[in-house]
C-alpha positions as CSV (number, residue, x, y, z in Angstrom):
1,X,0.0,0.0,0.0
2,X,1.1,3.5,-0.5
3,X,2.9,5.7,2.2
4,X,0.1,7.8,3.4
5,X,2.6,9.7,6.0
6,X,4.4,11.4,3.3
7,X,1.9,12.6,0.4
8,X,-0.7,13.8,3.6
9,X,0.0,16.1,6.5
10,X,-3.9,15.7,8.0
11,X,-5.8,13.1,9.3
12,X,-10.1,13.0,9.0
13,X,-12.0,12.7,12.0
14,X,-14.8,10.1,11.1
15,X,-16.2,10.7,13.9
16,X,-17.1,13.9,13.3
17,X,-18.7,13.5,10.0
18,X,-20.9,11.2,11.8
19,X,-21.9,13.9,14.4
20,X,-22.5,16.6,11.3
21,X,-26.1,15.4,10.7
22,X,-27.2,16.9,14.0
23,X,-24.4,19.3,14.5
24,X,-26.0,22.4,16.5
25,X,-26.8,19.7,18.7
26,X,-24.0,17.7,19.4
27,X,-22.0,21.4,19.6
28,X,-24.3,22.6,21.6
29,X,-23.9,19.5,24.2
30,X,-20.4,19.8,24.3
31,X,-20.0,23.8,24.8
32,X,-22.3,22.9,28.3
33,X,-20.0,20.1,29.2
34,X,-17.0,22.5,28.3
35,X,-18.0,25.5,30.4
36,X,-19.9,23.0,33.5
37,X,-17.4,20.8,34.0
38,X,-14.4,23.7,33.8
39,X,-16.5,25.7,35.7
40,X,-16.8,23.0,38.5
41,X,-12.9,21.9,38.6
42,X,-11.9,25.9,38.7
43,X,-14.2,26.0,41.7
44,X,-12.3,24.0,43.2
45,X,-9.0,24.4,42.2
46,X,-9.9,28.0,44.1
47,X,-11.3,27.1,47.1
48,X,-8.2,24.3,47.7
49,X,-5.8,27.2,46.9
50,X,-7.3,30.3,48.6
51,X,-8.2,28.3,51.8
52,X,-5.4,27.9,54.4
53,X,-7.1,25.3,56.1
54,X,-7.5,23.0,53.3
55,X,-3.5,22.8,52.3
56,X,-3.7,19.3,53.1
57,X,-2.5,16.4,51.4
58,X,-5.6,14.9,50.6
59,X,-7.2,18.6,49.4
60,X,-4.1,18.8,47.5
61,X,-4.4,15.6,45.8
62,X,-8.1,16.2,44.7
63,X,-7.1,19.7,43.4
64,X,-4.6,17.7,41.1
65,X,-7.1,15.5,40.0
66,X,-9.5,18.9,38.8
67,X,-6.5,20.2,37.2
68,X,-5.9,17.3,35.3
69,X,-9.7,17.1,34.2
70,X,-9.5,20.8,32.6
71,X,-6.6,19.9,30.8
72,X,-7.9,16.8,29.1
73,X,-11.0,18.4,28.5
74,X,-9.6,21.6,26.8
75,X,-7.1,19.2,24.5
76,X,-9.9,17.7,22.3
77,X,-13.1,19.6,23.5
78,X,-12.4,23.2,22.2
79,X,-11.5,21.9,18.6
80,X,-14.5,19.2,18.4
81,X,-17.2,21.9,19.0
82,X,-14.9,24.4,16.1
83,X,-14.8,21.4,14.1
84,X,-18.6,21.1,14.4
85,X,-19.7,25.0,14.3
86,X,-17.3,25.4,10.7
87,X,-17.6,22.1,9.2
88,X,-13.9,21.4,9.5
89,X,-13.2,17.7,9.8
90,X,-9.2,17.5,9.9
91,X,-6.2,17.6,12.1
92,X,-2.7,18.5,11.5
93,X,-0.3,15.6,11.6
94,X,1.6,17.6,14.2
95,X,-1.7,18.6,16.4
96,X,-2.6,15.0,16.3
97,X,0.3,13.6,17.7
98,X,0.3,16.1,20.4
99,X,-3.6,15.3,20.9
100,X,-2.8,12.1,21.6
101,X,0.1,12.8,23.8
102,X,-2.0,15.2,26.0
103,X,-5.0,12.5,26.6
104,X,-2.9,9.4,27.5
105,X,-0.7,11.4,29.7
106,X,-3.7,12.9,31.6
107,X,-4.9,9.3,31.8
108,X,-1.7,8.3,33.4
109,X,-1.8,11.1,35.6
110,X,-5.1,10.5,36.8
111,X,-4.8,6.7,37.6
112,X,-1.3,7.8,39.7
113,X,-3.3,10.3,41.1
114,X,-5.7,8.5,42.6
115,X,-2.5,5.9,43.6
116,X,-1.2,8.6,45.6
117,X,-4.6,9.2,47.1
118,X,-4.9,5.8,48.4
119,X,-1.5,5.9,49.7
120,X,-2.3,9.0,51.4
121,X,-5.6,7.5,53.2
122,X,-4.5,4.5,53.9
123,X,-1.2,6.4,56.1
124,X,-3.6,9.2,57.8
125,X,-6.3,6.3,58.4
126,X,-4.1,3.4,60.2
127,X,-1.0,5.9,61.4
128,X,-2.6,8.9,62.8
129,X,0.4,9.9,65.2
130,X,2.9,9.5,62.4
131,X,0.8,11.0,59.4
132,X,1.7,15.0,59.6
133,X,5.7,13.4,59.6
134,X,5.3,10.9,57.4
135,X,3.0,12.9,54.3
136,X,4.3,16.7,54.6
137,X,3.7,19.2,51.9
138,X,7.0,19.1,50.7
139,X,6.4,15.3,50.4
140,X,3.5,16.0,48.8
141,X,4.5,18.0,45.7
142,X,7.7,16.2,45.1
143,X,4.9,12.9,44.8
144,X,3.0,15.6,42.4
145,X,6.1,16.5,40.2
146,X,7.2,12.7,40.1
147,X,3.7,11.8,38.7
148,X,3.0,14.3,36.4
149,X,6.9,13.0,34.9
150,X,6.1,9.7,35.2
151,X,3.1,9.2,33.4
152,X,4.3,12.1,30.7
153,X,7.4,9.8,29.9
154,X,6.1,6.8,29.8
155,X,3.4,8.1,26.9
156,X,6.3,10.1,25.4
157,X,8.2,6.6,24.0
158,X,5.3,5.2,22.4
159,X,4.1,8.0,21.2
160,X,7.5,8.8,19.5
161,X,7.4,5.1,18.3
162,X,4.2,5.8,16.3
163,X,5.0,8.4,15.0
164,X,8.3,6.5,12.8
165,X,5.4,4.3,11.7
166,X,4.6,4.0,7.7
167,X,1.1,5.1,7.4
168,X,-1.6,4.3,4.9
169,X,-4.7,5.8,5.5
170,X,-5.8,8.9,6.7
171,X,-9.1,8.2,8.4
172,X,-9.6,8.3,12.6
173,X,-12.4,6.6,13.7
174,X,-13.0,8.6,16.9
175,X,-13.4,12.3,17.1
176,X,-9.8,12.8,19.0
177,X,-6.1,10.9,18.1
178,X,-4.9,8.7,20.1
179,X,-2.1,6.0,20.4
180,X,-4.0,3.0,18.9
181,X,-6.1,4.3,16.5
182,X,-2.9,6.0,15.1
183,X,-1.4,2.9,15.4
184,X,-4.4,0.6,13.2
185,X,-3.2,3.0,10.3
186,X,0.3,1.7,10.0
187,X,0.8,-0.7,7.1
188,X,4.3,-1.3,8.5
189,X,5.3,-4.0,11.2
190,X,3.5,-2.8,14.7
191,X,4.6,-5.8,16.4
192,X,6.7,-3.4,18.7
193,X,4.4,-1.1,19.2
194,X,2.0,-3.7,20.5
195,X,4.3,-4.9,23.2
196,X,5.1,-1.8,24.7
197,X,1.8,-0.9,24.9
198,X,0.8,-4.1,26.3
199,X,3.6,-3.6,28.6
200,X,2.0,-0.1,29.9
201,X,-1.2,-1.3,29.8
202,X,-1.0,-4.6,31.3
203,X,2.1,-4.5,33.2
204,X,2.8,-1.3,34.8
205,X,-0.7,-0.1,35.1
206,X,-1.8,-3.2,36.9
207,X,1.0,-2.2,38.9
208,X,-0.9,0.7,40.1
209,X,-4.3,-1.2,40.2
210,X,-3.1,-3.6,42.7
211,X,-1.3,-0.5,45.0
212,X,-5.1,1.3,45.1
213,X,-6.8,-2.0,46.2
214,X,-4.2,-2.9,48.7
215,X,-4.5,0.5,50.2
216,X,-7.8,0.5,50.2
217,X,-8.8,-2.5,51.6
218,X,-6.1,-2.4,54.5
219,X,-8.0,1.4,55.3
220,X,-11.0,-0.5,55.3
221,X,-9.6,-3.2,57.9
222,X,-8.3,-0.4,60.5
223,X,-11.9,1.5,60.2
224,X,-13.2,-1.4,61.4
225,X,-11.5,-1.1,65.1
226,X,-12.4,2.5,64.9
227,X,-15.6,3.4,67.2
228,X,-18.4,3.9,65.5
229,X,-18.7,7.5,65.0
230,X,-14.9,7.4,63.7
231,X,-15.6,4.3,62.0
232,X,-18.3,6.0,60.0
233,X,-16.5,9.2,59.4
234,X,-13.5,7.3,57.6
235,X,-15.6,5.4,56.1
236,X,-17.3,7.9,54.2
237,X,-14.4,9.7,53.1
238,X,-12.8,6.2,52.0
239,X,-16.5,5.6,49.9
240,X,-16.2,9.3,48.1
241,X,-12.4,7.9,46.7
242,X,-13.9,4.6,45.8
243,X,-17.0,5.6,43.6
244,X,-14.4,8.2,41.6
245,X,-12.1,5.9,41.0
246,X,-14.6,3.1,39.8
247,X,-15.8,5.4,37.9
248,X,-12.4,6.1,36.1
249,X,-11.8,2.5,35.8
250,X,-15.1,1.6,34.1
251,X,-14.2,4.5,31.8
252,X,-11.0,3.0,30.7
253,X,-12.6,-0.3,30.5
254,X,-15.1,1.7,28.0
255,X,-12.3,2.6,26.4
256,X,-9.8,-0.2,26.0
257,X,-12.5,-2.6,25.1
258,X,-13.0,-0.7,21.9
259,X,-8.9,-1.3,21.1
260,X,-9.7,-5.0,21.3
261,X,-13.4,-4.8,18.8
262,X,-12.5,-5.4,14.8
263,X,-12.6,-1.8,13.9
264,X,-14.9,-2.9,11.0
265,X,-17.5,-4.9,13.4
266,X,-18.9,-1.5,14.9
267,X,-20.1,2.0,13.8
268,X,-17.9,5.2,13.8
269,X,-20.8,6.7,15.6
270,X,-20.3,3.5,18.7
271,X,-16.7,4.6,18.8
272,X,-17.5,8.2,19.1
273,X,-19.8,7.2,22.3
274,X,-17.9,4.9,23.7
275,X,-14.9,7.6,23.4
276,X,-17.1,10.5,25.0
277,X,-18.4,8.4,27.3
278,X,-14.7,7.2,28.9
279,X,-13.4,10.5,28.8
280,X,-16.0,12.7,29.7
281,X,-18.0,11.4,32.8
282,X,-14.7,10.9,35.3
283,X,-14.1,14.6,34.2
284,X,-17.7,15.4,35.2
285,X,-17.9,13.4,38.1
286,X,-14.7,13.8,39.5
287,X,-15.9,17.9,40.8
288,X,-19.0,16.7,41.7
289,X,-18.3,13.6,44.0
290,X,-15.2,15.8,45.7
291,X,-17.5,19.0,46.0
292,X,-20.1,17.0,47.7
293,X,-18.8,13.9,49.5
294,X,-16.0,16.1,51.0
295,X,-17.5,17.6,53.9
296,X,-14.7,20.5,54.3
297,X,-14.5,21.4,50.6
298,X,-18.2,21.4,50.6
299,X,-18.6,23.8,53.0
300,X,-16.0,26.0,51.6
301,X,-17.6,25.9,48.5
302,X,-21.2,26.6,49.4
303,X,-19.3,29.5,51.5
304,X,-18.0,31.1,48.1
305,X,-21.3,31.0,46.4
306,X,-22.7,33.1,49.5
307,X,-20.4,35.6,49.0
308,X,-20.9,35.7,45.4
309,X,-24.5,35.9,45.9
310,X,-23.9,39.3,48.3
311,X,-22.2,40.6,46.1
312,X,-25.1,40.8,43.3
């Protein structure tokens, strides 16, 4: 077949074209999920920041996690509703790659993120004496720093491995680039590819996987010698970090489940869902289940709308 990656410089969005018919719609949806779900996150990005008393790890952590959601959001958002609103269906070969590179480091940094926030429960949960030594903030950005590396290196290799690839086609069958669907274009050998992605996915992000439920189910042991009123307290704050992150991990299921589907056996319009859906409801939830299962960041917040309110 003939060497797409050097006549072309674009790639076509099928997705998109299948999201034209109703397009004031579909635009319409995703300039409120834009502006709602940014709106939430920078809410509480402020609130963490401009309170003293909520410099805590945890508070911290969770402000990470917001951050992260506005910047996946804004690296494929923005463009899909222009895309939609002026008919364009393209990318740049160069805004691709970097697409891609955005969205599976955000991933990465989200799934260490709430690593660290296991970690970080699990140590103020069962050593309660030791915790203000043993997780201080200086701790706690150098574990920030170290993830936000981490998870951007270990997208940077196989990202820069795809991009060597021969390619022979043109069409995306999502609405957004990323690794793999870069990857089914290449009419080259993608053996490598495949392993090292296997290796990420299966090896290293298990890794992680296995850290979380450790953590949290030895938290969950020491709540249970708590009294009650403790017990229950913890508890709940251990629940709110359990329904976000199941939520992010049925996502990537979503997600990786439509890697393993014969691109050909399902509708461009199916990967476009199944895309939106992985991506966009942890970004959406995240803000909410923080802003209201966190009883101190609640409070802070409702606190800032009063003032707001007075001020009208």
């Amino acid at each position: 077949m003939r060497n797409i990656s050097e006549t072309s410089s674009i790639f076509i969005f099928l997705g998109v074209i299948e999201m034209e018919r109703f397009w004031f719609l579909y635009a319409t949806l995703g300039l409120v999920l834009y502006l709602n779900s940014s709106f939430l996150c920078f809410l509480i990005l402020i609130v963490v920041w401009t309170e003293e008393n909520l410099h805590e790890p945890m508070y911290i952590f969770i402000g990470n996690l917001v951050l992260n959601g506005i910047i996946v959001n804004s690296s494929f958002l923005p463009k899909l509703i222009s895309d939609l609103l002026s008919g364009s269906r393209t990318i740049s070969t160069a805004g691709c790659f970097l697409q891609a590179f955005i969205i599976h480091g955000c991933a990465g940094v989200e799934l260490h993120t709430f690593t660290l926030m296991a970690y970080d429960r699990y140590l103020a949960i069962s050593q309660p004496l030791r915790y203000v030594t043993l997780m201080t903030k200086q701790k706690v950005w150098k574990l920030i720093i170290a993830n936000w590396t981490l998870a951007y290196v270990m997208v940077f290799v196989p990202i820069i491995m795809t991009s060597y690839l021969p390619l022979c086609g043109v069409d995306i069958n999502n609405i957004l680039c990323d690794n793999m669907s870069l990857v089914k274009l290449a009419c080259g050998d993608t053996s490598l590819n495949n392993i090292v992605g296997a290796v990420q996915t299966y090896l290293l992000q298990i890794s992680f996987l296995l850290v979380i439920i450790y953590c949290y189910f030895r938290t969950f042991l020491v709540c249970l010698k708590f009294s009650k009123v403790a017990s229950q307290k913890a508890t709940r704050t251990l629940v709110t970090h359990l329904v976000a992150f199941s939520t992010f991990m049925v996502s990537s299921l979503f997600i990786t489940l439509r890697y393993r589907i014969s691109s050909g056996s399902i509708s461009a319009s199916t990967h476009t869902l199944i895309t939106i859906t992985g991506i966009i409801i942890p970004v959406m939830v995240n803000p909410l289940i923080y802003g209201i299962g966190t009883e101190a960041l609640k409070i802070k917040i409702l606190q800032k709308f009063h003032k707001v309110k007075e001020l009208f």
